[in-house]
C-alpha positions as CSV (number, residue, x, y, z in Angstrom):
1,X,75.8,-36.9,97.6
2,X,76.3,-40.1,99.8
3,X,78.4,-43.3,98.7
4,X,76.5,-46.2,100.0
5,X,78.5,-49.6,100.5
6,X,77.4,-52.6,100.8
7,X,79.4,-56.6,101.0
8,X,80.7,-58.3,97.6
9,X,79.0,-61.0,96.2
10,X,81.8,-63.8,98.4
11,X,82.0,-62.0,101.7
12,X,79.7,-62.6,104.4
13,X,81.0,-60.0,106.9
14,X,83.6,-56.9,107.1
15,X,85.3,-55.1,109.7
16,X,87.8,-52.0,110.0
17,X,89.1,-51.5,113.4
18,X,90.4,-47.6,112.5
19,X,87.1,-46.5,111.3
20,X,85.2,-48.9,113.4
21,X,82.7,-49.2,110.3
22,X,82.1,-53.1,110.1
23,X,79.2,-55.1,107.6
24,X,77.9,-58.1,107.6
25,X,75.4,-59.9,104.9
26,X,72.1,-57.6,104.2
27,X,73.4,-54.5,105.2
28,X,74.3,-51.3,102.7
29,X,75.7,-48.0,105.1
30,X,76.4,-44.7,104.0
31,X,80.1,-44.2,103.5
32,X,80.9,-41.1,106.2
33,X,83.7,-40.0,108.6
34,X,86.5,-41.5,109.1
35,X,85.9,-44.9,106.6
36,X,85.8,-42.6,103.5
37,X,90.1,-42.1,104.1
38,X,90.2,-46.1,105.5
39,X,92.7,-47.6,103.5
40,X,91.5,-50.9,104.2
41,X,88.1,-50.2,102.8
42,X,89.6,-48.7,99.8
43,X,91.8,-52.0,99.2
44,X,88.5,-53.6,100.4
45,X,86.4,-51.9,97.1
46,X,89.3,-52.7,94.8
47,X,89.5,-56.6,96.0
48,X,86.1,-56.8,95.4
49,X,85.2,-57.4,99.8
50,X,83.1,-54.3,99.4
51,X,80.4,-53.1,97.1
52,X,79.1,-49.5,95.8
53,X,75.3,-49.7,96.5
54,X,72.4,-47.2,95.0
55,X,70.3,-45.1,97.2
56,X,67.3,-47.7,96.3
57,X,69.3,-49.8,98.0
58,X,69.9,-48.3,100.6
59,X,66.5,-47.2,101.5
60,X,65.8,-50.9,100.8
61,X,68.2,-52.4,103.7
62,X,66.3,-50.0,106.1
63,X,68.1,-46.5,105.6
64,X,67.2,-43.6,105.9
65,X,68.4,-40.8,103.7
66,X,68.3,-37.4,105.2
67,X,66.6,-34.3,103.6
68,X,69.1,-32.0,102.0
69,X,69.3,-28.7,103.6
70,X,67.8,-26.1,101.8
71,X,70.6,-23.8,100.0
72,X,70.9,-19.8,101.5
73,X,68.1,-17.6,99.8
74,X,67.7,-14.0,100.4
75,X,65.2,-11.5,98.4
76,X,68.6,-9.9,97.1
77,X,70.2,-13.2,95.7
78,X,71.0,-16.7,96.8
79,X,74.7,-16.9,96.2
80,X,77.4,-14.7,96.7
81,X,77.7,-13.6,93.0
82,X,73.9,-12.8,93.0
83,X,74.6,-10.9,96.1
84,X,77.4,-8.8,94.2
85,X,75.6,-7.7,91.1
86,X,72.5,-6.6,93.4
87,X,75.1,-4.5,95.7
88,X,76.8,-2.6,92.2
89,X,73.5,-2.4,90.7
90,X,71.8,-0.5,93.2
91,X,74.2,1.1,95.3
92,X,76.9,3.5,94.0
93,X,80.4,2.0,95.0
94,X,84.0,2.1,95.0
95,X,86.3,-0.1,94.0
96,X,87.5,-0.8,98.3
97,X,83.8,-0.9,98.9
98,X,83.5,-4.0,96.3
99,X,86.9,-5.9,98.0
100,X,84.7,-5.2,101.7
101,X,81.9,-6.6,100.7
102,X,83.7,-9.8,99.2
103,X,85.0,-10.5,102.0
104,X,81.7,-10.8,103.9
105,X,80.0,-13.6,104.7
106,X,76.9,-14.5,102.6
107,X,74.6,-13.7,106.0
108,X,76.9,-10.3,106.6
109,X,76.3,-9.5,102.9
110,X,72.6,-9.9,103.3
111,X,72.7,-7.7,107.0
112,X,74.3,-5.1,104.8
113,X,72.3,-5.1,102.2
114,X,69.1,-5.0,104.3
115,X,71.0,-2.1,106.4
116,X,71.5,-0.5,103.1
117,X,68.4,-0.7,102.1
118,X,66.6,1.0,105.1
């Protein structure tokens, strides 16, 4: 989930040259890249500089939040631990056939299963 930021309540305007992520009065960004490890907006946040803002108002100052990306789904399970119990369930393993198929990717698990399953 996003951190939005937005100025304190005293400061009309803010600027950090390493990030290059800079504010001025009005404005609420999404806290990304290289300004969430800034050490000056983190000193900025504790002095008070800098604001947490909600999503509201963000979307309110003219942002945009993006859609989330829908999570992996397969017919055989949508997470790697789904993809496991379907693999022992059905199939008749070994013990070095279980460590393989750990090791797989959640895409390779699905090919495999779908190979299988053929």
């Amino acid at each position: 989930m996003a951190r939005y930021i937005k100025l304190g309540s005293q400061a009309e305007s803010f600027y950090d040259p390493y990030s290059e992520f800079g504010l001025v009065r009005g404005q609420v960004k999404a806290l990304e890249g290289l300004a969430n490890e800034s050490n000056a907006i983190k000193n900025a946040l504790k002095g008070g500089h800098l604001a947490y803002a909600s999503e509201p108002e963000f979307i309110a100052a003219g942002g945009e939040v993006p859609e989330e990306i829908p999570a992996f789904t397969s017919e055989y399970g949508d997470d790697a631990k789904e993809l496991l119990a379907y693999y022992k369930k059905n199939y008749e393993v070994t013990k070095e056939d279980v460590v393989a198929f750990k090791k797989l990717s959640l895409q390779q698990m699905v090919d495999e299963l779908t190979k299988l399953a053929e």
